[in-house]
N, C-alpha and C positions, 0 to 999 in steps of 0.2 A: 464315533461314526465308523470305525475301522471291523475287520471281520473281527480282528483278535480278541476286540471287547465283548465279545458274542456270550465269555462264561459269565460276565458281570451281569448281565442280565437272567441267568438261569441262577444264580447264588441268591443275588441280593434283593429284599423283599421287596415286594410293591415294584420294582424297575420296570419289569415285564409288561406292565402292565401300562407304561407308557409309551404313546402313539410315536412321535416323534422325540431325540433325544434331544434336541436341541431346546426344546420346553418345559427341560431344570433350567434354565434361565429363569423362567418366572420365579424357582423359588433364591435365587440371586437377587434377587430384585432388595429383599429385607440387608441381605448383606451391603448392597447399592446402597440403597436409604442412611443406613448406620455412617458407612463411611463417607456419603458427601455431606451427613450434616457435621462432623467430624473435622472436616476437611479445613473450616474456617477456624479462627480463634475468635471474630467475633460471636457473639450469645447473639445480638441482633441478627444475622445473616442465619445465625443455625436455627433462630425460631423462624425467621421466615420461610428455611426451605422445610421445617416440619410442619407449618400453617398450610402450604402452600401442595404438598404431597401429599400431606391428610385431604385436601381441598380434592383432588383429582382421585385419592380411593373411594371417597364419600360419593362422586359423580360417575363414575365406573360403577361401583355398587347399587345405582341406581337408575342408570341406564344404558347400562351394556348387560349386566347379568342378566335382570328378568325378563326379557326379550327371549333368553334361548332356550330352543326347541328340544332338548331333551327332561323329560323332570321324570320323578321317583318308577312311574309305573313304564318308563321305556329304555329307561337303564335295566330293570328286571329282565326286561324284554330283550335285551342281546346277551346279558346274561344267561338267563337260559337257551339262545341258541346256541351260545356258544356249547353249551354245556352237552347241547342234543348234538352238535355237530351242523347243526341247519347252516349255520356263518351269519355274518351281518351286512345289513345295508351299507352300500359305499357312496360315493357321492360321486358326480361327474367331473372333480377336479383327479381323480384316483382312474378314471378308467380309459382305456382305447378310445380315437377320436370318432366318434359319430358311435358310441355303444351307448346304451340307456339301460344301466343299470337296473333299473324299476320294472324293466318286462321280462326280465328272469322270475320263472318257477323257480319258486323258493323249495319245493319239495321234489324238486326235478330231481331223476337219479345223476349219479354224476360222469358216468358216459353212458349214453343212450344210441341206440343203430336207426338213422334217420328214414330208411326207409323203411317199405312194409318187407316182413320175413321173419325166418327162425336166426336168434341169435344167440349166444351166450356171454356174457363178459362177467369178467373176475380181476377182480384190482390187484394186484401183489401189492403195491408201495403207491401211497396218496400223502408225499412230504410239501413242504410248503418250494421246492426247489427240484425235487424230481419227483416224478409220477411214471408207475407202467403198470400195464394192465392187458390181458387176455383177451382177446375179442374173435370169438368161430361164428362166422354171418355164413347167411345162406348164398349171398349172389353179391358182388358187388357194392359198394357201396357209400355213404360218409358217417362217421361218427360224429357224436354232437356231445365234447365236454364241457360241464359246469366249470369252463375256466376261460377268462378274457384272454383275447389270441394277440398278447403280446409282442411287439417283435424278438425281444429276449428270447423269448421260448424257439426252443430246438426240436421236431418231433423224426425219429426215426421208428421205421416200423419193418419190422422183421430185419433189422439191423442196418436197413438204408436207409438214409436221409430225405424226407420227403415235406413239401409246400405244404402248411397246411391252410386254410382256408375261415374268414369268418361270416358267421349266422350275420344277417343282415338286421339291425334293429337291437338284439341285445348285443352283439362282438362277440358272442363264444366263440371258441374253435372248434373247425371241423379237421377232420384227419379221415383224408380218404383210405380205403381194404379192399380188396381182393376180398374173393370169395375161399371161405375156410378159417384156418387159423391163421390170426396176427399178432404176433408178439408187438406191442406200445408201448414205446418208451419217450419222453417229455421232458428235458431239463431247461432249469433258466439260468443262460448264459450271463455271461459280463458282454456289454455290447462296449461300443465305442465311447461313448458318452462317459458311461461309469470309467471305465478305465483310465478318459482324461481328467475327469474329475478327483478321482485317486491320487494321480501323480501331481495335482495342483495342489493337492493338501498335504502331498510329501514335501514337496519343494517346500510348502508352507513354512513346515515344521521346519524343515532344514534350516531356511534363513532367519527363523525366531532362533531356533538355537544358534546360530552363528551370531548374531546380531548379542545376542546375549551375552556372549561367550567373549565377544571385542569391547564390546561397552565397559566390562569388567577391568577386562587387561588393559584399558587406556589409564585410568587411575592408577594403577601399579606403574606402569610403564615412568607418567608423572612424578611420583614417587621417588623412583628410585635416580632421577635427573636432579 
């Protein structure tokens, strides 16, 4: 969950390609299995919890799987958006509070000049963490990016820091201009949240490895008395 692990996901095959990291657990689960039937000496206790774990895959496989709503022809289907650039459908546990993801133009350009005029825009840089882009408008005005107006996000324009604004009904963001050129630039911060959440999983670590590290040295300690 850390930045650092960031290369192990561009190396190693198939990772990338997983939503959340915390769900290599499920493929833990066979190592689980192995080791609590393992765990007893008795043969009676070990066929039971194999009875009984077969019992609960056989009932998952037959009523939690075919229930869910993605099969063969709309896996294709993010598939090739991804592939076009289009993106995919999110869900409303992923987006801004009162945003409804489902009334975004899917084919919408991805900054557009909300008003009526002559405009131009030119993207330099569209990363998944910073964004800027050119925008010469005729008059005044708001822009409308194809991006949820996060509170993370930071938007400066022409190199000062400025509020940006959300579309009412889907949550994009607007970023008000001046008439002529504005340079746009877009980054997503570390807010408060993240940052305490960071230091709780350092601490974490820290006291596993201390805990670890004493547990050790009490048996030697024993030892040598």
């Amino acid at each position: 969950m850390f930045s650092f692990s960031f290369p192990l996901y561009r190396i190693l095959p198939e990772l990338r390609f997983v939503q959340l990291p915390l769900r290599w657990l499920l493929c833990l689960n066979v190592a689980f299995a192995l080791l609590l039937t393992t765990s007893s000496r008795a043969w009676l206790l070990r066929a039971l919890a194999c009875v009984v774990m077969l019992a609960v895959l056989m009932w998952v496989w037959h009523r939690v799987q075919p229930p869910w709503w993605d099969n063969a022809a709309d896996v294709a289907e993010m598939h090739d958006n991804q592939q076009s650039g289009l993106g995919y459908e999110g869900t409303d546990e992923y987006v801004p509070t009162g945003a409804d993801a489902y009334e975004i133009n899917k084919d919408a350009h991805r900054v557009v000049f909300e008003q009526d005029g002559n405009s131009r825009i030119y993207i330099t840089q569209w990363a998944p963490q910073s964004r800027s882009f050119t925008a010469s408008v005729s008059h005044s005005g708001k822009l409308v990016l194809k991006v949820f107006n996060y509170p993370a996000w930071k938007v400066q324009v022409n190199g000062r820091p400025v509020q940006a604004r959300t579309l009412e009904v889907t949550g994009q963001m607007m970023v008000p201009v001046d008439t002529g050129e504005n340079q746009v630039r877009i980054t997503f911060t570390r807010t408060r949240d993240r940052t305490i959440g960071g230091l709780i999983s350092l601490g974490t670590g820290i006291m596993l490895l201390g805990w670890t590290f004493f547990t050790r040295r009490i048996p030697s300690l024993s030892e040598e008395r």
